[in-house]
KESETOR-405670 format. One record per residue: residue number from 1; residue in one letter; x, y, z of N, C-alpha, C in turn. Coordinates in steps of 0.02 Angstrom, whole numbers. Layout:
N
NUM, A, X, Y, Z, X, Y, Z, X, Y, Z $
...
END
This chain:
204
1, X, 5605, -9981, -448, 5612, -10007, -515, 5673, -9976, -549 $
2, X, 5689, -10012, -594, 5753, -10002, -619, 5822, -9978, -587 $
3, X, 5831, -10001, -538, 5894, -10000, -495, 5918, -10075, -490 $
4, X, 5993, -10057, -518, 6024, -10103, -524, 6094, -10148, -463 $
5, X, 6092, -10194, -424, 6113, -10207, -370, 6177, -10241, -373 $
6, X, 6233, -10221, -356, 6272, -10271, -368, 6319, -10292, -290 $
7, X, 6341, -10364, -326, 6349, -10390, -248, 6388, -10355, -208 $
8, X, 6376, -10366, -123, 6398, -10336, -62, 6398, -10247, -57 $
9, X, 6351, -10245, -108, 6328, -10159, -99, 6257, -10162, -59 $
10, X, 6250, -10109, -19, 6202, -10074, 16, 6167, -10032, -29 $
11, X, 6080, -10039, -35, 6069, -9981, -70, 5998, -9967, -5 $
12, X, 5992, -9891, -3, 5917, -9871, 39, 5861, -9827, 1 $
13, X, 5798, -9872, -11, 5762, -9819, -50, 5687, -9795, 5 $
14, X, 5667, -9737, -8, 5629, -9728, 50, 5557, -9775, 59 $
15, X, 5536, -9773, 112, 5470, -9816, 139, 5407, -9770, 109 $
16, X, 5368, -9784, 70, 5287, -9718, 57, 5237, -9763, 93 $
17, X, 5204, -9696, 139, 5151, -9729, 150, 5082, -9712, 161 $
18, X, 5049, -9743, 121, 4985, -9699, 79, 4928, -9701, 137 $
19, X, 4923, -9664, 149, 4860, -9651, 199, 4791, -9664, 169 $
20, X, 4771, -9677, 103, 4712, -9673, 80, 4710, -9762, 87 $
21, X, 4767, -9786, 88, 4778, -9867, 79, 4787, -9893, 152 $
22, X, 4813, -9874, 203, 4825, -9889, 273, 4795, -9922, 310 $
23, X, 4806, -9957, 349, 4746, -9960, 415, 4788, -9956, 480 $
24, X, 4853, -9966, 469, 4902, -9976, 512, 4981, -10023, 495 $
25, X, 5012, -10025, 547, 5074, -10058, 551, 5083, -10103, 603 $
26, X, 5112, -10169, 583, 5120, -10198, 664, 5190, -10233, 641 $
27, X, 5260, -10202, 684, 5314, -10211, 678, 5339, -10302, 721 $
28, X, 5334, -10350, 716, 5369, -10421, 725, 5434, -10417, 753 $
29, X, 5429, -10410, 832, 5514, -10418, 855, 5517, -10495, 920 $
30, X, 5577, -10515, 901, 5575, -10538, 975, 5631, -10523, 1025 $
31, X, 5649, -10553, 1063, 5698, -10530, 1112, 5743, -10504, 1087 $
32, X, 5782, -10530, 1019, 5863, -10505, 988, 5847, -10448, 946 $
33, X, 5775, -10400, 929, 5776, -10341, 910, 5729, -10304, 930 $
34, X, 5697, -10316, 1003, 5652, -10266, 1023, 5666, -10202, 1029 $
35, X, 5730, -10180, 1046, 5740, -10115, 1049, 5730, -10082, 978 $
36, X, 5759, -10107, 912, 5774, -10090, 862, 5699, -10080, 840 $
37, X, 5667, -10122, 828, 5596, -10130, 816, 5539, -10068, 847 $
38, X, 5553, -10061, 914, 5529, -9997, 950, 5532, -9958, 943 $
39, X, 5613, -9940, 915, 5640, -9867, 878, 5609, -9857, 809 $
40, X, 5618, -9920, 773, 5574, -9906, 698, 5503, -9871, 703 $
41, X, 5457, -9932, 757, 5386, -9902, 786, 5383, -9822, 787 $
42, X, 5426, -9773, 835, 5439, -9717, 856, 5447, -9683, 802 $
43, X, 5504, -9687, 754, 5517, -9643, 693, 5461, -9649, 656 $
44, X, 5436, -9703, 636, 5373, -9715, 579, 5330, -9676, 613 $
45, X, 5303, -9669, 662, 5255, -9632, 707, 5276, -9552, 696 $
46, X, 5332, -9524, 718, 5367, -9457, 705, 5368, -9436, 623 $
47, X, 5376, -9482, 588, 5373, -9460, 508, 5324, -9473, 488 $
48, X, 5262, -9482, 494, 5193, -9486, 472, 5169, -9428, 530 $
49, X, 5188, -9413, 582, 5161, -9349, 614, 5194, -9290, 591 $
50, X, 5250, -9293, 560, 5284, -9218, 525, 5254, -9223, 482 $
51, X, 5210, -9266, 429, 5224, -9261, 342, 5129, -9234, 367 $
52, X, 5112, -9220, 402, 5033, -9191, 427, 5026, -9131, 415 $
53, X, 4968, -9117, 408, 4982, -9044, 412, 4968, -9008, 490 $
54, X, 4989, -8946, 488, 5009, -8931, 554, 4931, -8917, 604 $
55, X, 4923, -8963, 646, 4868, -8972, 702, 4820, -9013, 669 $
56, X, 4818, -9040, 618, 4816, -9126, 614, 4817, -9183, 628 $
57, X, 4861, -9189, 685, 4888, -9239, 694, 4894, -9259, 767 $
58, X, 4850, -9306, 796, 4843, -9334, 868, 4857, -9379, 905 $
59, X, 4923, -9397, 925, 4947, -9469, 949, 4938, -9503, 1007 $
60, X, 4910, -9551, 1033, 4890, -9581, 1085, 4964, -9659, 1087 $
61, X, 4996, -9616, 1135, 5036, -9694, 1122, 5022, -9716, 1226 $
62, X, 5052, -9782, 1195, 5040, -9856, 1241, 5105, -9886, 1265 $
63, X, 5127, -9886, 1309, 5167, -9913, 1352, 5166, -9967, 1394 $
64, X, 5111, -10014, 1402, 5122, -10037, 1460, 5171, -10079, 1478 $
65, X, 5242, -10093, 1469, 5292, -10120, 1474, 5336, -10113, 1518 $
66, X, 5377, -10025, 1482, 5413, -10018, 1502, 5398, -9926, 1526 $
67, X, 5327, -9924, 1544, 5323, -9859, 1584, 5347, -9806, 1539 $
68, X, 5345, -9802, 1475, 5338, -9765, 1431, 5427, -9767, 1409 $
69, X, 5485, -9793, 1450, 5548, -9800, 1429, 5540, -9827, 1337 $
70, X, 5502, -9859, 1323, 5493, -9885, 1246, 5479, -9841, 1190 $
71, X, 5435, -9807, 1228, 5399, -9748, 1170, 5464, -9692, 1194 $
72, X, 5516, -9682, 1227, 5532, -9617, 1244, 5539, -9559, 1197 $
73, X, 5549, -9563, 1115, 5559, -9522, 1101, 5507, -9483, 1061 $
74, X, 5437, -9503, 1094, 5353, -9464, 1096, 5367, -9445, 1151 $
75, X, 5396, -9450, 1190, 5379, -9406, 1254, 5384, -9332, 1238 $
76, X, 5442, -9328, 1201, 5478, -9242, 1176, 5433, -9205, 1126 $
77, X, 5395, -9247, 1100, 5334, -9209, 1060, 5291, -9187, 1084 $
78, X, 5284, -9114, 1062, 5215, -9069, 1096, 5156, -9091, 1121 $
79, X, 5129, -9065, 1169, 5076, -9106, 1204, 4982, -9098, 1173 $
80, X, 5044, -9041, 1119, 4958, -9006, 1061, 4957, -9103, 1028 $
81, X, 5016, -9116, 1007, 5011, -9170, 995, 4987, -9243, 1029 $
82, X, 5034, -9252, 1044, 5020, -9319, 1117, 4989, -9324, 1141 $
83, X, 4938, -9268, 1174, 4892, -9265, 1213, 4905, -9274, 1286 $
84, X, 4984, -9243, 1293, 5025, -9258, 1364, 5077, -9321, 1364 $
85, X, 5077, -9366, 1439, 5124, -9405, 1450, 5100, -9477, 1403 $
86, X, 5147, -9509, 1389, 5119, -9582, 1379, 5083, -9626, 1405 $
87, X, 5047, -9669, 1402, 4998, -9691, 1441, 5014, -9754, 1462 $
88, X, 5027, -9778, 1517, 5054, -9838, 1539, 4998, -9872, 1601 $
89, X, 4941, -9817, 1598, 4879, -9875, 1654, 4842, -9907, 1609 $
90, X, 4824, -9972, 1619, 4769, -10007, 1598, 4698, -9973, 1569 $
91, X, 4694, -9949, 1632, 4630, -9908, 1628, 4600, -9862, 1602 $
92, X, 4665, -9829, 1596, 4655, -9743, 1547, 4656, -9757, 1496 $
93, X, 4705, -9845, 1458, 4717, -9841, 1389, 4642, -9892, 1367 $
94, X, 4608, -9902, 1422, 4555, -9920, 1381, 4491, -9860, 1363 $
95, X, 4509, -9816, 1402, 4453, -9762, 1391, 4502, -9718, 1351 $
96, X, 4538, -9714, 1337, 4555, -9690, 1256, 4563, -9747, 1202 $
97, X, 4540, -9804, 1200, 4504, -9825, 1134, 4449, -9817, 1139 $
98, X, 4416, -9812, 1186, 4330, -9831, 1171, 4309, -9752, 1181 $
99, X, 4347, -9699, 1155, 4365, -9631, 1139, 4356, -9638, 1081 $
100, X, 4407, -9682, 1052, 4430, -9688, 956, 4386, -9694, 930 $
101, X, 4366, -9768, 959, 4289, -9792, 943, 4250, -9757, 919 $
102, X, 4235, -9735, 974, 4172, -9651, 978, 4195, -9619, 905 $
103, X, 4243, -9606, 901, 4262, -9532, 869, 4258, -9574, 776 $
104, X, 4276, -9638, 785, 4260, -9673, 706, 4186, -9674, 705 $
105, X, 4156, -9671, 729, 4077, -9689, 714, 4065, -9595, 705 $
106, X, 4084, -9559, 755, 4067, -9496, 731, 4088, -9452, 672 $
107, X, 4141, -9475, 648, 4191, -9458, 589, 4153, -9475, 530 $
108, X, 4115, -9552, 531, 4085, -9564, 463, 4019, -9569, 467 $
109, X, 4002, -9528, 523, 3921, -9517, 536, 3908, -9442, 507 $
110, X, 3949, -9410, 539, 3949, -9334, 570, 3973, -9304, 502 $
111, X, 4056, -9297, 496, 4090, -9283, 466, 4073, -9302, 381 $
112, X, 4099, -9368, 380, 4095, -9391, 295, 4016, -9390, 267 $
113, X, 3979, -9418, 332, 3889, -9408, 309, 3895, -9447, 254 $
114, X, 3828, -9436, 215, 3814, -9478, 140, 3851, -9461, 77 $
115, X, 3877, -9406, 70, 3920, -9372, 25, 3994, -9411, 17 $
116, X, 3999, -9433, 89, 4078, -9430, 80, 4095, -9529, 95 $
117, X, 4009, -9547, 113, 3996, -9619, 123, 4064, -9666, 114 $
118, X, 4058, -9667, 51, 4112, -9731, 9, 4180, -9692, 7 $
119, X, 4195, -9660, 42, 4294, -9604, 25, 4308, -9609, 95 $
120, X, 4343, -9578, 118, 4385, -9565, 191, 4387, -9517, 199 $
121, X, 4432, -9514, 274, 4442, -9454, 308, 4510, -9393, 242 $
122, X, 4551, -9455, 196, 4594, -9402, 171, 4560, -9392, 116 $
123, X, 4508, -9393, 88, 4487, -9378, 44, 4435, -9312, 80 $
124, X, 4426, -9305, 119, 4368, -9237, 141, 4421, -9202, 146 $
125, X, 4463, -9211, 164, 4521, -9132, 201, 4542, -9118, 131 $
126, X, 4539, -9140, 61, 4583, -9147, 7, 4518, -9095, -17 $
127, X, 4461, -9108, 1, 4410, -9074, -29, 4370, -9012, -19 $
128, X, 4390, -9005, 75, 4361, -8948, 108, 4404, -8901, 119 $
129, X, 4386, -8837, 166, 4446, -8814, 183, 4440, -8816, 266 $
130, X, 4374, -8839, 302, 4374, -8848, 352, 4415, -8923, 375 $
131, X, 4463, -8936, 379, 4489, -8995, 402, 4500, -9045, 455 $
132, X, 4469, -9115, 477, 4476, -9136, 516, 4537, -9180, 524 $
133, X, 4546, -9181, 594, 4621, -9202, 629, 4625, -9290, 605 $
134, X, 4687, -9328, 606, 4686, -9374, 589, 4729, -9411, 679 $
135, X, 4701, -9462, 674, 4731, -9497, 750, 4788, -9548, 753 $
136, X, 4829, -9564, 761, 4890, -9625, 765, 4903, -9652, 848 $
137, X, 4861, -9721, 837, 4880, -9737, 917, 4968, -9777, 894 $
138, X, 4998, -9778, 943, 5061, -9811, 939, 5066, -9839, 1003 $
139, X, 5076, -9896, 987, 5070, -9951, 1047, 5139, -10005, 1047 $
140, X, 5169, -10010, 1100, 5243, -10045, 1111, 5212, -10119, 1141 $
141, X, 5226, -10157, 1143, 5250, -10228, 1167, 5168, -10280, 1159 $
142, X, 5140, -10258, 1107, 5076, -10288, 1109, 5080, -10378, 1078 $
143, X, 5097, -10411, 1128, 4994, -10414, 1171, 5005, -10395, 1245 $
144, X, 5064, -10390, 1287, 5098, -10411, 1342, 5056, -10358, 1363 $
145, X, 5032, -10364, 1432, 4998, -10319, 1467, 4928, -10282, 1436 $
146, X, 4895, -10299, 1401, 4854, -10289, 1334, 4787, -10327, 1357 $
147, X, 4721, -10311, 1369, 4663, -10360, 1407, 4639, -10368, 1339 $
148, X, 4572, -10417, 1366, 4546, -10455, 1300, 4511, -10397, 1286 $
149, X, 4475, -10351, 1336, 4425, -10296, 1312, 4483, -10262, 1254 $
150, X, 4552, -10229, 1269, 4576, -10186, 1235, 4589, -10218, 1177 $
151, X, 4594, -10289, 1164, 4617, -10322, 1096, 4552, -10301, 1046 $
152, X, 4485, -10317, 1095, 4432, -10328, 1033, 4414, -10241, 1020 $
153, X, 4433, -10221, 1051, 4420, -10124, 1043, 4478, -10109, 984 $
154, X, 4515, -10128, 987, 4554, -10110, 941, 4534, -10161, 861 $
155, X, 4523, -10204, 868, 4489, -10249, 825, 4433, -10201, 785 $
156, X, 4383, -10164, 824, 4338, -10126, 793, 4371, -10063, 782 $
157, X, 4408, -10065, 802, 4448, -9985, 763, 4477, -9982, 707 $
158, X, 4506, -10052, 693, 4548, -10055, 646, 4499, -10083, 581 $
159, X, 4436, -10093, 610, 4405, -10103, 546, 4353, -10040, 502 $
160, X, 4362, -9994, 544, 4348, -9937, 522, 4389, -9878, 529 $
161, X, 4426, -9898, 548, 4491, -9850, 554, 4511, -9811, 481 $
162, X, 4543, -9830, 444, 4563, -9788, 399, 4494, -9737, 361 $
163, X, 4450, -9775, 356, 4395, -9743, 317, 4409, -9684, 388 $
164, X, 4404, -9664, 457, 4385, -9612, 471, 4437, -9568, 509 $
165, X, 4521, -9599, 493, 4588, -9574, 477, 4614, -9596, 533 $
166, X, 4610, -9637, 568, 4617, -9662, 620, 4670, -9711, 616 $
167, X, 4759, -9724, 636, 4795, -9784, 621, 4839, -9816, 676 $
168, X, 4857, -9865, 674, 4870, -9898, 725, 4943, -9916, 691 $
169, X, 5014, -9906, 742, 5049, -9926, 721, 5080, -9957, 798 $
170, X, 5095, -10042, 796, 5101, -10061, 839, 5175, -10119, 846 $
171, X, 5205, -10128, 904, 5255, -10156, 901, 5236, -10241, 922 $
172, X, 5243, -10294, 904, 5207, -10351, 923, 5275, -10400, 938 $
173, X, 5259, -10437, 1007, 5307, -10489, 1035, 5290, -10544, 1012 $
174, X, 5329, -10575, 967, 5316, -10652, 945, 5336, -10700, 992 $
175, X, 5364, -10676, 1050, 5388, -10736, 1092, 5329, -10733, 1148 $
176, X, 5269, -10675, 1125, 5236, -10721, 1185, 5189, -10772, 1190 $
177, X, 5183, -10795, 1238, 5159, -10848, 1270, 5073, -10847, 1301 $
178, X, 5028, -10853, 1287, 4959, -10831, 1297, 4934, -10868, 1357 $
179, X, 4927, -10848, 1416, 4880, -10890, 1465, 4815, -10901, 1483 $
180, X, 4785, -10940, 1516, 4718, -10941, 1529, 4707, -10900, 1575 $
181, X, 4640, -10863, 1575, 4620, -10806, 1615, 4591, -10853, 1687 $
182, X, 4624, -10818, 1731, 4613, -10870, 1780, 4588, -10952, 1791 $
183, X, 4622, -10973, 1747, 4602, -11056, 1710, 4539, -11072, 1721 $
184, X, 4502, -11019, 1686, 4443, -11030, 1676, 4411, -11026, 1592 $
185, X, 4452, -10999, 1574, 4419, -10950, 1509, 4473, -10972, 1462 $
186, X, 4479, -10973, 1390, 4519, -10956, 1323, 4544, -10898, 1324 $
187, X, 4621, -10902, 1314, 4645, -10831, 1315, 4629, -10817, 1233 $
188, X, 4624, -10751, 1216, 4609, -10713, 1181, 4654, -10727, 1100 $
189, X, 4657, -10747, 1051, 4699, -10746, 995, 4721, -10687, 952 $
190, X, 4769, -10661, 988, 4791, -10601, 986, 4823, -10594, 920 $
191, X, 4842, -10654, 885, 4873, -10635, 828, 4828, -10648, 786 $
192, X, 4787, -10639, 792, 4722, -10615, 714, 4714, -10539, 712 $
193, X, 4745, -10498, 750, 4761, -10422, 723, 4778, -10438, 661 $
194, X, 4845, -10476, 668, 4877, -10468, 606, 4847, -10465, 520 $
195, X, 4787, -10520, 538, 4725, -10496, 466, 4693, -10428, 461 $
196, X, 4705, -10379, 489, 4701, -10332, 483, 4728, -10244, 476 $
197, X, 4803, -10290, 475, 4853, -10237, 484, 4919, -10274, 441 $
198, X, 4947, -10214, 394, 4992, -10214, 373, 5066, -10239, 416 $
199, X, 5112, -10303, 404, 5132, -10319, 457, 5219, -10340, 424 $
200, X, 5265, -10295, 480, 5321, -10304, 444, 5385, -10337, 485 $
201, X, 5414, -10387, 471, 5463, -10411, 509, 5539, -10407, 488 $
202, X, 5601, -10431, 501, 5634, -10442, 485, 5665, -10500, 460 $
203, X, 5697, -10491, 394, 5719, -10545, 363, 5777, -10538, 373 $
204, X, 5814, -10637, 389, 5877, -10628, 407, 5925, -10686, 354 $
END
């Protein structure tokens, strides 16, 4: 507010982003800015894990693309963090959502209980001094390589996700193309994440 623009000037004001309001991010690229888009993914991920407080903060990122080449610059982050290498099997990245899962039902079972019922995860750490960790999955090229199980797991994460600090910031391919599961079945409608997640593209 009150900044005044005048033509063929550049102005940059910073991005806030309220964790009590969140549920996630899902960045809109297609072929002519995937890289750019990936890198945004990465920094937004890196500057919401610095602005944490220190051992806070738990990142599960997702590769299955490009073998973690997408996420590379989580690789260089501590493994107190990351929880190690990037995750680029199918398999492992479904048993770390249905991990998350677990850990949202235990967060507002366990943790918030009846006291903390109707508030979140940043409202207990604001209140205690025992503090619990907050989680950021970061996921590159979604839906591509992505099963129907991992779409609807994440579906239930993201609907309890912020209440138990849990956020998803994800990079999404608009050019893809959805097939039938062995032309038997409806492939999965992958872009109804988007009703559930804060979703940002580029305007040209």
């Amino acid at each position: 507010e009150g900044l005044e623009f005048s033509p063929n000037q550049h102005h940059k004001a910073p991005a806030l982003l309220p964790l009590e309001e969140l549920t996630g991010i899902c960045f809109l690229y297609d072929n002519s800015d995937k890289e750019l888009i990936n890198n945004s993914l990465q920094t937004t991920v890196l500057h919401l894990a610095a602005s944490l407080p220190k051992g806070l903060c738990h990142v599960i990122a997702y590769d299955p693309i490009g073998l973690g080449s997408n996420l590379i610059s989580l690789s260089n982050v501590s493994s107190k963090i990351t929880g190690g290498s990037i995750l680029t099997d199918s398999r492992e990245f479904t048993t770390a959502l249905i991990n998350v899962r677990n850990l949202n039902r235990t967060v507002i079972q366990k943790v918030l209980g009846f006291k903390y019922k109707n508030l979140n995860l940043v409202d207990y750490n604001k209140e205690n001094d025992h503090q619990e960790p907050y989680t950021i999955l970061a996921l590159s090229d979604f839906p591509n390589n992505y099963t129907r199980e991992q779409f609807e797991l994440l579906i239930q994460i993201l609907k309890n996700g912020r209440q138990a600090g849990v956020y998803v910031l994800m990079s999404y391919d608009t050019e893809f193309v959805p097939s039938s599961l062995n032309g038997r079945e409806e492939p999965p409608e992958f872009y109804r994440i988007m009703d559930s997640i804060t979703t940002i593209y580029r305007r040209f």
